[in-house]
VOBA-1610 file (N, C-alpha, C; in pm, whole numbers, padded with zeros to 5 digits, always signed):
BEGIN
Unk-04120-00098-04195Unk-04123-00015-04074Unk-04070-00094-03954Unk-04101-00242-03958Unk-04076-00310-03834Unk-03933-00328-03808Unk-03895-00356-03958Unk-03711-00366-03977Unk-03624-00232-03918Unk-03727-00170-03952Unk-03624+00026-03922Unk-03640-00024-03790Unk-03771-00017-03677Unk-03758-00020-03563Unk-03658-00091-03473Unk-03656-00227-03534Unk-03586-00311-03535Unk-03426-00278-03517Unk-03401-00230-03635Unk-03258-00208-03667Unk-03202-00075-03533Unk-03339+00066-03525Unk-03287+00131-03392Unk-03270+00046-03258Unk-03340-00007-03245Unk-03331-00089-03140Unk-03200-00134-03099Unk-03159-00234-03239Unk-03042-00295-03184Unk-02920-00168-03207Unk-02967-00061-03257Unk-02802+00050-03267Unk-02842+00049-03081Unk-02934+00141-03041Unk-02977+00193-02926Unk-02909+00061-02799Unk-02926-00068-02787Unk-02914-00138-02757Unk-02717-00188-02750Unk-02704-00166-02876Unk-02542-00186-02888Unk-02454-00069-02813Unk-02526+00028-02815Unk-02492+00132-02783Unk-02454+00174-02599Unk-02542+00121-02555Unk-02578+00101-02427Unk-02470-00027-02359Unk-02474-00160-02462Unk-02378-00248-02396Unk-02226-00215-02449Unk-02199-00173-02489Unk-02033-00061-02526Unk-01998+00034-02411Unk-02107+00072-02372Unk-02089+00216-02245Unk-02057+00106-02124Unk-02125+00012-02111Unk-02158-00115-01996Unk-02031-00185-02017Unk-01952-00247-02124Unk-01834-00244-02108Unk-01706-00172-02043Unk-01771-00050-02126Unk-01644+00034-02061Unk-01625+00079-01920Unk-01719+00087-01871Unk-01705+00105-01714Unk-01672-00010-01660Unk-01680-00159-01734Unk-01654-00267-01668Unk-01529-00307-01722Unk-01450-00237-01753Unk-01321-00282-01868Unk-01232-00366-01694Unk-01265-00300-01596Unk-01134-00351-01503Unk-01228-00428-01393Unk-01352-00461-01402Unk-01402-00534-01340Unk-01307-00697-01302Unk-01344-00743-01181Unk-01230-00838-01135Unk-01334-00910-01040Unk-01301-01017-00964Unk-01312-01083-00888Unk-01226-01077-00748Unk-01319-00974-00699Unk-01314-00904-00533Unk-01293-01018-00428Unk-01375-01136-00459Unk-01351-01281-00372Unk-01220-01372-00369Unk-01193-01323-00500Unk-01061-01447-00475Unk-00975-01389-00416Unk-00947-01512-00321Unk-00833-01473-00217Unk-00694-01454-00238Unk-00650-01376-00137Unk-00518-01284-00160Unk-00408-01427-00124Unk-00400-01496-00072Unk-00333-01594-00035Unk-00227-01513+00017Unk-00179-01415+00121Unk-00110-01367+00173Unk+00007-01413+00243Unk+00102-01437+00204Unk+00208-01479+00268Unk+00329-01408+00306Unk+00378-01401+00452Unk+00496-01316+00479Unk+00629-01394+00474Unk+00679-01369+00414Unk+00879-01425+00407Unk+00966-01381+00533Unk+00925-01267+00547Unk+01020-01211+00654Unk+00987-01067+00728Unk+01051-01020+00824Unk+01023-00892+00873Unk+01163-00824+00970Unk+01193-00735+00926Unk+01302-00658+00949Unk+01210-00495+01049Unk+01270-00461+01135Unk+01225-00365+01180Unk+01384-00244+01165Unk+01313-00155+01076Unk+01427-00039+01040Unk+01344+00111+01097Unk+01470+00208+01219Unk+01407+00277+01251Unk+01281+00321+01311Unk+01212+00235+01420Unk+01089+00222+01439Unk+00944+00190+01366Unk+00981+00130+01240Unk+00884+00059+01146Unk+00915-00047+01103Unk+00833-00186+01090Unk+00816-00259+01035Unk+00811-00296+00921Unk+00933-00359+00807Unk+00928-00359+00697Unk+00889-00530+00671Unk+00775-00546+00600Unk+00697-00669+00600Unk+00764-00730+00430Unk+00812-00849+00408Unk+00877-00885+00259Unk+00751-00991+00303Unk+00676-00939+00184Unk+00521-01052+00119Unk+00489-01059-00002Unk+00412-01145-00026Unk+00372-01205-00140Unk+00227-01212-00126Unk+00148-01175-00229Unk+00009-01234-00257Unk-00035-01224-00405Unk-00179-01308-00465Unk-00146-01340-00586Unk-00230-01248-00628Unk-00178-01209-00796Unk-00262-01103-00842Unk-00366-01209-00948Unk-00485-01103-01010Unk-00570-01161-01061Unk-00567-01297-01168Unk-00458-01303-01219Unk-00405-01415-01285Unk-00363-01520-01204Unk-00384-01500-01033Unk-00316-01605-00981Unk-00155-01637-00975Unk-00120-01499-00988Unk+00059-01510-01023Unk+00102-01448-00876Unk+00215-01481-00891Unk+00239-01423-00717Unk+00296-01250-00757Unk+00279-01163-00655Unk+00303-01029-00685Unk+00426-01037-00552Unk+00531-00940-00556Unk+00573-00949-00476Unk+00551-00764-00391Unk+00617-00768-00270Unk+00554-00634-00212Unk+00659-00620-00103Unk+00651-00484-00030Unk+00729-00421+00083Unk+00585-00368+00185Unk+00542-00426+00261Unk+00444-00352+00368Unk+00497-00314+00470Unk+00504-00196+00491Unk+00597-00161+00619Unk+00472-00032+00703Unk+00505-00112+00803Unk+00414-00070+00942Unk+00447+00052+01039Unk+00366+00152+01114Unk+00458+00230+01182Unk+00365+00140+01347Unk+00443+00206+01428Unk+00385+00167+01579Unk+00307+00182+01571Unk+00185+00129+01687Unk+00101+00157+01706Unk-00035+00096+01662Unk-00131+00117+01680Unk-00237+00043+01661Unk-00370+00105+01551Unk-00348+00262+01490Unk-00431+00265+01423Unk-00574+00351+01477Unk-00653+00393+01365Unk-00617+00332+01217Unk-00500+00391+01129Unk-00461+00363+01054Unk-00323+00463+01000Unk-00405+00503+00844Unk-00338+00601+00793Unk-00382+00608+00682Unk-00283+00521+00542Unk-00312+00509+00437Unk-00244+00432+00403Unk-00179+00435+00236Unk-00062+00435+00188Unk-00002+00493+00046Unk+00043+00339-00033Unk-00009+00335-00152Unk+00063+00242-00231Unk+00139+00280-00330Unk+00217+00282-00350Unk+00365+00277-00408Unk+00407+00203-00556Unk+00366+00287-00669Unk+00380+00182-00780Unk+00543+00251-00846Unk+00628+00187-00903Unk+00773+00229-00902Unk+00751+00262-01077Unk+00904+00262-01113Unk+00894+00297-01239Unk+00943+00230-01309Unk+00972+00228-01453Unk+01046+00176-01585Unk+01209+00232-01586Unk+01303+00234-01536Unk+01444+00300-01578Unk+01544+00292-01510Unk+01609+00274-01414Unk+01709+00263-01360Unk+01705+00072-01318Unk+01753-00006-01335Unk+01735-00177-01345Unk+01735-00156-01144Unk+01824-00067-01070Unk+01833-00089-00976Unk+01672-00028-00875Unk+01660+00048-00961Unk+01552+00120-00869Unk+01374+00086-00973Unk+01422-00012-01056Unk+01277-00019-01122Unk+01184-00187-01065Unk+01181-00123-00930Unk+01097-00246-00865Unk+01073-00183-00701Unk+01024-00249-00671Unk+00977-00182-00486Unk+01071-00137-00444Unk+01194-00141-00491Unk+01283-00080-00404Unk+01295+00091-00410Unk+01228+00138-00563Unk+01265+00277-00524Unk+01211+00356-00449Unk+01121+00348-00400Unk+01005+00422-00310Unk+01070+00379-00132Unk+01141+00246-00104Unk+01140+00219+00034Unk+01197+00319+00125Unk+01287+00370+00088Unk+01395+00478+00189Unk+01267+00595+00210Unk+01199+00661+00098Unk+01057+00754+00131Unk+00989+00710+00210Unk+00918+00556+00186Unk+00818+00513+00270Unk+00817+00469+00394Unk+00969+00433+00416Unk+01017+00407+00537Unk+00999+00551+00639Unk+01010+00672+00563Unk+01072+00785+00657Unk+00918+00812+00675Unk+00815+00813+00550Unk+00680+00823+00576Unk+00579+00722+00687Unk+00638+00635+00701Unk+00589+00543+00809Unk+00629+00550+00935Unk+00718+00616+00971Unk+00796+00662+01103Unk+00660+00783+01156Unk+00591+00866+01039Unk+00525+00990+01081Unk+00328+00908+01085Unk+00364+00795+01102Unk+00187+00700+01116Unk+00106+00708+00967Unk+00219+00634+00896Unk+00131+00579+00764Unk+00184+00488+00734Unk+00089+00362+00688Unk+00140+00211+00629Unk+00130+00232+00447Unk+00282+00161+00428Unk+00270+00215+00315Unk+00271+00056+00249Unk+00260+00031+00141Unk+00256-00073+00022Unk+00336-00038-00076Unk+00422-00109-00134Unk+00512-00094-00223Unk+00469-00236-00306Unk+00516-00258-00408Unk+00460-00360-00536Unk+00545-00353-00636Unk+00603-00477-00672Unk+00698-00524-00782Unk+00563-00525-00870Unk+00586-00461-00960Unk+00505-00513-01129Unk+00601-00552-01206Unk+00520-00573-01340Unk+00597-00709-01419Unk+00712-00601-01499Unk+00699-00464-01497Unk+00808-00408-01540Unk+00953-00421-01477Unk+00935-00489-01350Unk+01083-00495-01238Unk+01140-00639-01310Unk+01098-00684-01417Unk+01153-00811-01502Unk+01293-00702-01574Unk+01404-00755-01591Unk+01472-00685-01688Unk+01437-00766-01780Unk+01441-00692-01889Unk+01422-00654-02061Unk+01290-00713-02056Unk+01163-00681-01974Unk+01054-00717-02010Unk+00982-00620-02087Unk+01016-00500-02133Unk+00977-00406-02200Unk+00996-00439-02400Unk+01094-00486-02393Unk+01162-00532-02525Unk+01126-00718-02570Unk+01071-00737-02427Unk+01022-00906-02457Unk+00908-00917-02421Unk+00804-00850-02441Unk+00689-00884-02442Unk+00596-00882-02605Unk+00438-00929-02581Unk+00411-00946-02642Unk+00355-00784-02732Unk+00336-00734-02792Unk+00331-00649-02846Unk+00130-00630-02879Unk+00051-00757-02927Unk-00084-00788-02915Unk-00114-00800-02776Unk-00043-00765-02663Unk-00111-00848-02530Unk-00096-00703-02458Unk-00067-00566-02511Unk-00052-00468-02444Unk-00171-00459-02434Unk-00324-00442-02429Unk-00445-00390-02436Unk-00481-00466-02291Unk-00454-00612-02304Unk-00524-00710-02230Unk-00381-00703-02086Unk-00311-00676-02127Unk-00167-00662-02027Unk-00251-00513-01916Unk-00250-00412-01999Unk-00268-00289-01906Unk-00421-00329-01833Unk-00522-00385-01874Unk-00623-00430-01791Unk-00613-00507-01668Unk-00506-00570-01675Unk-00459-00681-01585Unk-00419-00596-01483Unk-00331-00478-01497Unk-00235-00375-01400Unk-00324-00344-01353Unk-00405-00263-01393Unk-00520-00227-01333Unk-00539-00278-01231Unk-00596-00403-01263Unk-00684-00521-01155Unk-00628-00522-01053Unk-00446-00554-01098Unk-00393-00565-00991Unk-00351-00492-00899Unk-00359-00336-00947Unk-00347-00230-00876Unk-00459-00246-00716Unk-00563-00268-00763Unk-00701-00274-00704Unk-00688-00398-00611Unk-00621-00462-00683Unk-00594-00621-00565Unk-00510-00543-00474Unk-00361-00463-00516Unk-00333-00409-00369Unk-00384-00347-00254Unk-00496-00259-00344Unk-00598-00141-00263Unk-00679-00237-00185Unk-00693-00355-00250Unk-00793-00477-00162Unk-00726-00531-00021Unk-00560-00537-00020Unk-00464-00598+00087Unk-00514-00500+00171Unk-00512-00385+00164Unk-00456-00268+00215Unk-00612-00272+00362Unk-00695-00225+00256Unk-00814-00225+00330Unk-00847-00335+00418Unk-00854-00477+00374Unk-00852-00575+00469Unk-00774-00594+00586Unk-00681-00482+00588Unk-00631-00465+00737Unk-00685-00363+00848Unk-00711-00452+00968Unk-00826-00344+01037Unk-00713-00238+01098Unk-00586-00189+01088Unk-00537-00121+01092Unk-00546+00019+01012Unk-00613+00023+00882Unk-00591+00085+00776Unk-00732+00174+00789Unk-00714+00338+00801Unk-00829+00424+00756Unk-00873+00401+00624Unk-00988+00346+00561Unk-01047+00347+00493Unk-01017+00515+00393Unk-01057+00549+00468Unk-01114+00714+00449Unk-00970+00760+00364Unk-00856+00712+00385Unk-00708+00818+00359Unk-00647+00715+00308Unk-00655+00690+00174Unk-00602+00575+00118Unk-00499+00678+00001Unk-00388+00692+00014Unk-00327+00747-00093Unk-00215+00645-00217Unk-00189+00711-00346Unk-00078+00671-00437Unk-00046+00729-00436Unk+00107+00651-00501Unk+00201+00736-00534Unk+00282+00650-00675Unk+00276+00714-00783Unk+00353+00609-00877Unk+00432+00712-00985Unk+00527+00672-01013Unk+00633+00747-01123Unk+00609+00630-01261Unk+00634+00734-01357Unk+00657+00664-01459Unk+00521+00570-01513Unk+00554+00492-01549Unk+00449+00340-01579Unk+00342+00354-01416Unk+00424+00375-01316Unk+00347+00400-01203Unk+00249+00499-01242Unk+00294+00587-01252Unk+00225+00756-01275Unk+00100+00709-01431Unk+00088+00633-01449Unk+00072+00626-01603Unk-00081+00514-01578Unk-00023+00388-01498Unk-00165+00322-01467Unk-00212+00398-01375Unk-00190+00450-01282Unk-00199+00511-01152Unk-00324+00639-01199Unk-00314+00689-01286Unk-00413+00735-01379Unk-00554+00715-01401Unk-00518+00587-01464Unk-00614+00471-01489Unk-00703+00456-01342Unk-00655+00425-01307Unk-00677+00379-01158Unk-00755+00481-01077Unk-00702+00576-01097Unk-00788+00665-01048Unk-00932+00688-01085Unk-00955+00716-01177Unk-01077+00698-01276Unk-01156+00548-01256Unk-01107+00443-01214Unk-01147+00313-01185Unk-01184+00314-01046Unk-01113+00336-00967Unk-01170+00293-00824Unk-01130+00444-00746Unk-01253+00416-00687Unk-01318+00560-00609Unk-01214+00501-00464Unk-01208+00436-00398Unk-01109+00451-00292Unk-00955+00538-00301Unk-00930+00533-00389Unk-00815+00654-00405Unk-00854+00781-00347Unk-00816+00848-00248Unk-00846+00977-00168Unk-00717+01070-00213Unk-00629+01033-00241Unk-00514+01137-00259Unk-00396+01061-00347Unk-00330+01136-00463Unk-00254+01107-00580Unk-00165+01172-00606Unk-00007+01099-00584Unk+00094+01160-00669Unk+00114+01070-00747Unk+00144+01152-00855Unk+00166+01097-01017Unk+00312+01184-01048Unk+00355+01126-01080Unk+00502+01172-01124Unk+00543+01089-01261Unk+00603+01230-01383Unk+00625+01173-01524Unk+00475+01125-01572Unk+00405+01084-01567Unk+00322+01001-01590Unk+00253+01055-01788Unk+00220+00991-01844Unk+00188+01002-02026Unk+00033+00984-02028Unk+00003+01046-02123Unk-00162+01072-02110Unk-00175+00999-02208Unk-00111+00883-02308Unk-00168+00815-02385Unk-00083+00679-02389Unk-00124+00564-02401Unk-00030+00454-02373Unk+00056+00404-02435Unk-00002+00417-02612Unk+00048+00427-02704Unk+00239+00552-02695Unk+00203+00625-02657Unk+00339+00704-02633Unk+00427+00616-02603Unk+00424+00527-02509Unk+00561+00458-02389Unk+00539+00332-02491Unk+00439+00288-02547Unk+00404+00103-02576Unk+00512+00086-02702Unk+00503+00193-02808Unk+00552+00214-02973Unk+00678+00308-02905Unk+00727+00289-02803Unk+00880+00375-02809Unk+00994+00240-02865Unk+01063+00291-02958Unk+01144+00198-03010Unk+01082+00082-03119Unk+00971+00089-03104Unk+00895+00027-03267Unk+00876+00020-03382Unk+00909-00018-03468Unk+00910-00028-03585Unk+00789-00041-03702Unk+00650-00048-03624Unk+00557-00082-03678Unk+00487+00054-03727Unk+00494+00062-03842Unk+00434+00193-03937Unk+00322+00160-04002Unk+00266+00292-04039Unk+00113+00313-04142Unk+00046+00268-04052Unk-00038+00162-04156Unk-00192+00112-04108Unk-00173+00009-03930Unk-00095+00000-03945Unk-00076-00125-03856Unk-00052-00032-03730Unk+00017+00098-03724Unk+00046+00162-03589Unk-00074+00219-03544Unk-00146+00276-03664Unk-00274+00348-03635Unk-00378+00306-03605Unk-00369+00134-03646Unk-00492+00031-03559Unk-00470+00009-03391Unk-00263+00004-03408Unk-00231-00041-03248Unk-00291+00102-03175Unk-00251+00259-03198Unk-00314+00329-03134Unk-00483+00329-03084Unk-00526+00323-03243Unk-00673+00309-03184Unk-00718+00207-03096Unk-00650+00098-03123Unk-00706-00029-02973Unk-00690-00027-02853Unk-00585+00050-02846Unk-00500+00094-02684Unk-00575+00237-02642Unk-00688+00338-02735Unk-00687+00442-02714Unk-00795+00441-02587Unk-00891+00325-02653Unk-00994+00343-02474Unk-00926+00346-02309Unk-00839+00295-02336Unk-00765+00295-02188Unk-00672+00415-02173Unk-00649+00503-02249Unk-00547+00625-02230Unk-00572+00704-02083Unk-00454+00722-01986Unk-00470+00783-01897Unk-00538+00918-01928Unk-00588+00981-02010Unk-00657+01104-02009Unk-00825+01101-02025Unk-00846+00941-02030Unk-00994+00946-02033Unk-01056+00884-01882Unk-00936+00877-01832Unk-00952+00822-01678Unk-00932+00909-01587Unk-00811+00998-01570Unk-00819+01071-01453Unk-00936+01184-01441Unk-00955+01207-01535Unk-01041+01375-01461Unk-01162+01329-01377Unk-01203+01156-01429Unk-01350+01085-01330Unk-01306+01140-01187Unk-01184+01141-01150Unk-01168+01168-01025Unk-01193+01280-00939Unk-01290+01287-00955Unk-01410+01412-00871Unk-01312+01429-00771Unk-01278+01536-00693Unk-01214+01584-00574Unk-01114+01524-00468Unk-01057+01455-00591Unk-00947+01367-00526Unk-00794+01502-00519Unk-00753+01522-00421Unk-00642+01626-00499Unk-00537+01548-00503Unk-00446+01600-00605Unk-00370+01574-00678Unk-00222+01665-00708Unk-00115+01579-00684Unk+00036+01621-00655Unk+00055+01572-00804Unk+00110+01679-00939Unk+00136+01594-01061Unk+00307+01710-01092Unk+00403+01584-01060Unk+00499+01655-01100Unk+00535+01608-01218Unk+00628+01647-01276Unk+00712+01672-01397Unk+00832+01755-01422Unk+00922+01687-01516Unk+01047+01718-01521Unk+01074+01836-01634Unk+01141+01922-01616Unk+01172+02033-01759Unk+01264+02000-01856Unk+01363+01882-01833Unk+01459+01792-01896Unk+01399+01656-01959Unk+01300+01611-01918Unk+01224+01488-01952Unk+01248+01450-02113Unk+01312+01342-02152Unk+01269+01316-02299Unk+01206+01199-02363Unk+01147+01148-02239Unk+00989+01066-02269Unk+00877+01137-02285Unk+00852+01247-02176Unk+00752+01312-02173Unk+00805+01483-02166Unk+00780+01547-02288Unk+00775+01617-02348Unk+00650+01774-02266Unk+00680+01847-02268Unk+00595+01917-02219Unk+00451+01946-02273Unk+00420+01916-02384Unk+00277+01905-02425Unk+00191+01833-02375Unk+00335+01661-02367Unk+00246+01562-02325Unk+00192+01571-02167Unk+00287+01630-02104Unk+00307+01680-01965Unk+00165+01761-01924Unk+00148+01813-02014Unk+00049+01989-01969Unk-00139+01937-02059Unk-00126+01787-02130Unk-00218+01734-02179Unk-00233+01656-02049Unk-00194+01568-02013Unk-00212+01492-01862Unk-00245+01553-01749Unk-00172+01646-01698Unk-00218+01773-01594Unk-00358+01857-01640Unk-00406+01880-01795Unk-00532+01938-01772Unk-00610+01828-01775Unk-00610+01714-01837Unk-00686+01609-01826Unk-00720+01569-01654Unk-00661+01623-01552Unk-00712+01579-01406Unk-00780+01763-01396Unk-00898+01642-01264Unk-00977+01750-01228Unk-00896+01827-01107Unk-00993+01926-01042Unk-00928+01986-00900Unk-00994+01901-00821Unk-00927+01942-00692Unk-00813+02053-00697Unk-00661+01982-00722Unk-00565+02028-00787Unk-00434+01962-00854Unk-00349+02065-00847Unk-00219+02011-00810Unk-00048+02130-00840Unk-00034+02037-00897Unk+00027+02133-01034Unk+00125+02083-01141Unk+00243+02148-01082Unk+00334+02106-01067Unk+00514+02136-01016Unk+00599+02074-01094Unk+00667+02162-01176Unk+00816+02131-01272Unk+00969+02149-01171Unk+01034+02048-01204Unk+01161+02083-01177Unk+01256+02040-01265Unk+01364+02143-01229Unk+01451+02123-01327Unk+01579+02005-01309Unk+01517+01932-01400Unk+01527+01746-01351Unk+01499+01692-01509Unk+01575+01543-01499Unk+01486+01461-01566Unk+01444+01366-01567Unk+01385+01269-01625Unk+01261+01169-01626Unk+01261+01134-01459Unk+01384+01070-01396Unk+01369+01034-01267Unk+01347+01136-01189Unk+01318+01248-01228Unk+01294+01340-01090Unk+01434+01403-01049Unk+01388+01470-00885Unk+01519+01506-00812Unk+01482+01481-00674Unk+01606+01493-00541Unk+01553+01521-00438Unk+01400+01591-00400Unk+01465+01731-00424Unk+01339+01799-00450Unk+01200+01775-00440Unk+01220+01721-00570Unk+01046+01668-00568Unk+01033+01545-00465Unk+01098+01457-00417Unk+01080+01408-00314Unk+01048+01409-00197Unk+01093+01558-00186Unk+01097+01623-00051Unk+01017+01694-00020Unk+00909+01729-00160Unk+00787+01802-00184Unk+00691+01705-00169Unk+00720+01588-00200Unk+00611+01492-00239Unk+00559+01433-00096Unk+00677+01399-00012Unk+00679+01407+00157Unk+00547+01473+00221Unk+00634+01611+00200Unk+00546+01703+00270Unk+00397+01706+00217Unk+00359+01747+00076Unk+00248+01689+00026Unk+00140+01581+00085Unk+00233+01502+00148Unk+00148+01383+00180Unk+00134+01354+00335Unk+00226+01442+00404Unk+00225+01465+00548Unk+00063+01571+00555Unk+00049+01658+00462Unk-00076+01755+00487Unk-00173+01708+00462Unk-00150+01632+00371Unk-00343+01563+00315Unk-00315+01463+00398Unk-00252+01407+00472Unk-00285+01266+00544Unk-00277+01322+00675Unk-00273+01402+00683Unk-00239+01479+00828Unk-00158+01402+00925Unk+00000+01403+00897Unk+00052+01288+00964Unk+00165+01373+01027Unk+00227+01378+01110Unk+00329+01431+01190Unk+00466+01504+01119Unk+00484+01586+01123Unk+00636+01641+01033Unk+00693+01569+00998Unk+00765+01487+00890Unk+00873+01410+00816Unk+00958+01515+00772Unk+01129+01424+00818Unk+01209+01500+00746Unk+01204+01486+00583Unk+01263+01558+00535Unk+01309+01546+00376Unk+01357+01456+00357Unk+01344+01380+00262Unk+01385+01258+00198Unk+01388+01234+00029Unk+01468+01140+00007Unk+01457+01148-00151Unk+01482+01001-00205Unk+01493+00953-00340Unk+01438+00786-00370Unk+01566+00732-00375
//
């Protein structure tokens, strides 16, 4: 009898520190310092475009675009995660010409090189280190949300994303992880990680179906819907041939409300359009002054 008790105990017990993991899967170290450093500053159009550096949780340097509008605040504030596909536009640069025109109307935006702005880092990485790789993004997502806030310029309260692609995809994640996210565009973005990780892989049977199941706790669809009343801009392309419309319309019900799903007839990169939607979108929930149309 003592052994049975025994033995519930430790299921009941195992059970409990598995759940305690998983909410702590992106837990980080909030203290270590950002070591913030500025390179340079260009003023384009009445905003401040800040070229900085600070280190992400590994202690690696991240690189970034902080660009400032006049004035003193508080501003509300957008981080900017880019995408996987064009070599020219797959790093902080594709978002700047938007964020620039969005910072003219009193919002500081953040832009962020991730390790996808490496060319051929998709095809040269480690293939075992994707589980422990996407935990890291995470973190470091949250290290930006950490820059952001430590500026007494920055409304707490109106902290928005914006990420395409791999952006759209941790950006997910992220949401479901840290409650400071107030407002989300996700663009393209895949409700399972496994989709984008095994594109072009060769690894079949037993061996793909272990890599899915290890990667499956982190799938953007068990993360976004946590996001209690965050609303949500989720576009998608009708041409897309990464993301497929199932996968598209599995990701969009996986978030809670209030959410627009918006298709255009586009592919994977989008169009003007949705740029020009995504603008305005973010001029209303941030309540920020008319912006013209703009696109990436």
């Amino acid at each position: 009898m003592k052994t049975i008790l025994w033995l519930l105990c430790l299921v009941f017990y195992s059970q409990i520190s598995l759940g305690a993991d998983k909410q702590n899967l992106f837990r980080y170290d909030a203290s270590q310092p950002l070591n913030l450093e500025e390179k340079s500053t260009e003023e384009h159009g009445g905003v401040v475009v800040h070229d900085i550096r600070f280190d992400d949780v590994a202690k690696q340097t991240m690189s970034a675009y902080l660009i400032t509008p006049k004035g003193k605040g508080p501003f509300p504030a957008i981080l900017y995660v880019h995408w996987l596909g064009d070599p020219e536009t797959s790093n902080r640069m594709q978002f700047l010409k938007e964020a620039e025109d969005v910072s003219q109307h009193g919002a500081i935006a953040l832009l962020v090189d991730m390790p996808w702005a490496v060319q051929g880092w998709f095809r040269n990485r480690d293939l075992q280190d994707d589980y422990g790789f996407s935990i890291r993004q995470v973190q470091n997502l949250q290290r930006a949300i950490d820059l952001l806030i430590q500026r007494p310029d920055v409304d707490r309260k109106r902290i928005a994303y914006v990420g395409h692609d791999f952006g759209a995809t941790y950006g997910a994640v992220l949401l479901g992880a840290d409650p400071r996210i107030r407002y989300a565009v996700l663009m393209a973005g895949t409700p399972n990680l496994s989709d984008w990780f095994l594109l072009g892989s060769q690894i079949q049977g037993g061996q793909r179906e272990a890599y899915i199941k290890k990667m499956a706790p982190l799938d953007p669809v068990n993360f976004i819907g946590k996001a209690k009343s965050v609303p949500l801009l989720l576009q998608f392309a009708t041409n897309d041939k990464f993301i497929p419309k199932d996968k598209a319309e599995l990701f969009a019900n996986s978030a809670s409300e209030p959410k627009e799903l918006r298709w255009y007839e586009a592919e994977h990169e989008l169009d003007p359009q949705a740029a020009a939607e995504r603008v305005t979108w973010l001029e209303t929930q941030l309540k920020l002054t008319a912006a013209s149309s703009t696109g990436n």
